[in-house]
C-alpha positions in Angstrom: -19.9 -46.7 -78.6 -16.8 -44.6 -77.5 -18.7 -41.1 -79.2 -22.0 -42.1 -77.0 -20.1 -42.6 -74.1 -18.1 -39.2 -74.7 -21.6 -37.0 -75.9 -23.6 -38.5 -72.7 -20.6 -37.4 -70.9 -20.9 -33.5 -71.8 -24.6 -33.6 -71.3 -24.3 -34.9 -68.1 -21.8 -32.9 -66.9 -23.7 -29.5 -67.8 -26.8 -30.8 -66.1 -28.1 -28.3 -63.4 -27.4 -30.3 -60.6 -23.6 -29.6 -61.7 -24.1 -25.7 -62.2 -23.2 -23.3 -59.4 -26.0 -21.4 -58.6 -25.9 -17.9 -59.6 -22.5 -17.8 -61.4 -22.5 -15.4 -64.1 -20.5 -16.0 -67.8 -20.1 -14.3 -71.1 -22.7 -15.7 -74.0 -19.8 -17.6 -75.8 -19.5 -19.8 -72.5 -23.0 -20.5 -72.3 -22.6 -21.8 -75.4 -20.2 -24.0 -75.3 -21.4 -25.6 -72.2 -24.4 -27.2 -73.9 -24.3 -30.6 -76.1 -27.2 -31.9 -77.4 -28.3 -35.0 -75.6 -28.2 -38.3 -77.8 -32.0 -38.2 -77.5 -31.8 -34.6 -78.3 -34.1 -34.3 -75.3 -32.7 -30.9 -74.8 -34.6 -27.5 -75.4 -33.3 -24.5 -75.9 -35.2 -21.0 -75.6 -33.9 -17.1 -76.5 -36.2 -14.8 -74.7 -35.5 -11.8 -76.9 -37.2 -7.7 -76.0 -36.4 -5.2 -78.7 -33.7 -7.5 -80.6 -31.9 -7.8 -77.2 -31.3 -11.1 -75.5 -32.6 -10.8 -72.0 -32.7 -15.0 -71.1 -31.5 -18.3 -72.1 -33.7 -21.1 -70.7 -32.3 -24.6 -71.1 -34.8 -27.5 -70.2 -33.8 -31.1 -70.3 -36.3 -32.9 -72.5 -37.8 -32.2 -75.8 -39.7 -29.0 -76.6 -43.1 -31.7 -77.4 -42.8 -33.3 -74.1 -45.0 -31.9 -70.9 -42.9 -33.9 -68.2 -41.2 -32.1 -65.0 -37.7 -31.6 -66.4 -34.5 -29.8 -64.9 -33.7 -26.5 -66.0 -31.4 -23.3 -66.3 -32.5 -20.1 -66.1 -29.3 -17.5 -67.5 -30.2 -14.1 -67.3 -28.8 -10.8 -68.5 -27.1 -8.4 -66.2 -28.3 -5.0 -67.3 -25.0 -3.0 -66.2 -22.7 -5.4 -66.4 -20.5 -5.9 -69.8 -22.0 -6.7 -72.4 -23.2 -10.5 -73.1 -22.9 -11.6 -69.3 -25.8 -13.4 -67.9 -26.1 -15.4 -64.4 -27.7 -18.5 -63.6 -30.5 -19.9 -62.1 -31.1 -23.3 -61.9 -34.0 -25.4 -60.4 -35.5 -29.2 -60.7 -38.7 -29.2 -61.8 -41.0 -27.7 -64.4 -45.0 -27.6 -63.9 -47.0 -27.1 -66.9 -50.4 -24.9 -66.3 -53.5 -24.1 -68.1 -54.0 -20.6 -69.8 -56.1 -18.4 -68.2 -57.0 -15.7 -70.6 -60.6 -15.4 -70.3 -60.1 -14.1 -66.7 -62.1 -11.5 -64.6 -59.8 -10.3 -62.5 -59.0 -6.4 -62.4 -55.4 -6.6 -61.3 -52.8 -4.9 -63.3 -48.8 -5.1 -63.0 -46.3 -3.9 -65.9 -42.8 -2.8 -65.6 -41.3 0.1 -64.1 -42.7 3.5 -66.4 -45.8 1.7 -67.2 -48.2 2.7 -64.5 -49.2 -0.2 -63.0 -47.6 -2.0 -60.0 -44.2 -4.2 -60.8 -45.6 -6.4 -58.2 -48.0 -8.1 -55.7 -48.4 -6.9 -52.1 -47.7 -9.4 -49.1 -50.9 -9.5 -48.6 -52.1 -10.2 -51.3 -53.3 -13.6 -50.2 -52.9 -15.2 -54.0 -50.1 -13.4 -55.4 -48.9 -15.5 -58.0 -51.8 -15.8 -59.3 -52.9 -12.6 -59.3 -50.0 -11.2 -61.8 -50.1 -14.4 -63.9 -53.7 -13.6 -64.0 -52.7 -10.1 -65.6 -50.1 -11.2 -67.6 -52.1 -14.3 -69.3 -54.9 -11.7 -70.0 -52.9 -9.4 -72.4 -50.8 -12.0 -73.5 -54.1 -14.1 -74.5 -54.3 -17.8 -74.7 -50.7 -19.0 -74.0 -48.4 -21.7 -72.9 -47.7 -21.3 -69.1 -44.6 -23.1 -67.2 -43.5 -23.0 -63.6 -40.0 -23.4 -63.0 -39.2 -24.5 -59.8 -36.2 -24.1 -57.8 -35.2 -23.9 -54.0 -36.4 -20.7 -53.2 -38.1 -19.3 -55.5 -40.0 -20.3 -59.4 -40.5 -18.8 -62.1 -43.4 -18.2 -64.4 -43.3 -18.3 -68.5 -45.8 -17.3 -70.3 -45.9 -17.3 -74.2 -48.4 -16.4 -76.6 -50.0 -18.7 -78.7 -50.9 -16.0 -81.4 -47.4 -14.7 -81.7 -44.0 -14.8 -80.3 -44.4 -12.0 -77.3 -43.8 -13.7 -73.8 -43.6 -12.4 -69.8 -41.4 -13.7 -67.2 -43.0 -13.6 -63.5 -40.6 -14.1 -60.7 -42.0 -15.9 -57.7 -40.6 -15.9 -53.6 -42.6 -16.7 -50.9 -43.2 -12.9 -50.1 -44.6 -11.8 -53.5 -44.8 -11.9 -57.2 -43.8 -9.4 -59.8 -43.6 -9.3 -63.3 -39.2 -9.5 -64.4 -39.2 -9.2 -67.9 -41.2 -9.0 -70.9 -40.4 -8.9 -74.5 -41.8 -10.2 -78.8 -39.5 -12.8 -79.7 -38.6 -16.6 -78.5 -36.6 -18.5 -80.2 -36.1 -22.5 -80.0 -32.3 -22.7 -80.7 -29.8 -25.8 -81.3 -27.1 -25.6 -78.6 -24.8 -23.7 -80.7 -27.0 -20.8 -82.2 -27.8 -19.5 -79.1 
């Protein structure tokens, strides 16, 4: 009883709703900040581009389950020393459908590629109009909306392979953060 006690202890204390808001820490903190629930109701996912890790996204209920859960979003800082990441934590999670199959003829990339990082404020349905992009050459994928205060987030990952796009959302406009081939599900420890 006294071990159950103690691991719903460490879980609870490294809930979001217990993380500061944009503090940045080396890999090997992240780590160690994570215990597996009891339930083991806690998902862990490496967001990998060119063998480098770019984000750590921790949701709080199992990887099978479609629920709203709270999660943290830990980011690398390109520029800053090596294996520091900052967080962003939100609430809720929305699940949404794929939309592949799509006739839209907007196109966003990332900086070099040509194409526009991000929508225009104008552009009436922004977020959908780079998740439209970004689930069309991604192809039929798994789409979740992390929500937070003041801005969400949008996942994408391929069904057919491990490639994946992350879309950041404000209320001004949306544009396409990150991109890379590998995700990874990862115990708390092999992050």
């Amino acid at each position: 009883m006294l071990i159950r006690i103690a691991l719903l202890f460490c879980f609870f204390a490294s809930h979001p709703a217990f993380a500061d808001n944009g503090e940045c820490k080396p890999l090997e903190d992240i780590q160690a900040r994570f215990t597996p629930a009891v339930d083991g109701a806690l998902t862990i996912l490496a967001l990998r581009a060119d063998n480098d890790l770019q984000h750590v996204i921790v949701f709080e209920r199992a990887l099978s389950e479609t629920s709203s859960a709270a999660w943290e979003l830990w980011q690398s800082q390109r520029g800053a020393p090596p294996d520091m990441f900052c967080l962003t934590v939100g609430d809720s999670t929305e699940s949404l459908a794929s939309l592949e199959e799509n006739e839209s003829e907007f196109r966003f990339g990332l900086p070099g590629e040509g194409f526009p990082r991000c929508s225009t404020k104008d552009d009436i349905i922004a977020s959908i109009s780079v998740r439209l992009w970004a689930n069309k050459e991604l192809g039929p994928s798994i789409v979740e909306v992390l929500n937070a205060e003041n801005r969400s987030y949008t996942l994408l990952v391929s069904r057919t392979d491990f490639r994946w796009v992350l879309i950041e959302n404000s209320e001004e406009r949306s544009c396409y953060q990150s991109r890379g081939d590998t995700i990874s599900v990862l115990a708390a420890n092999k992050i």
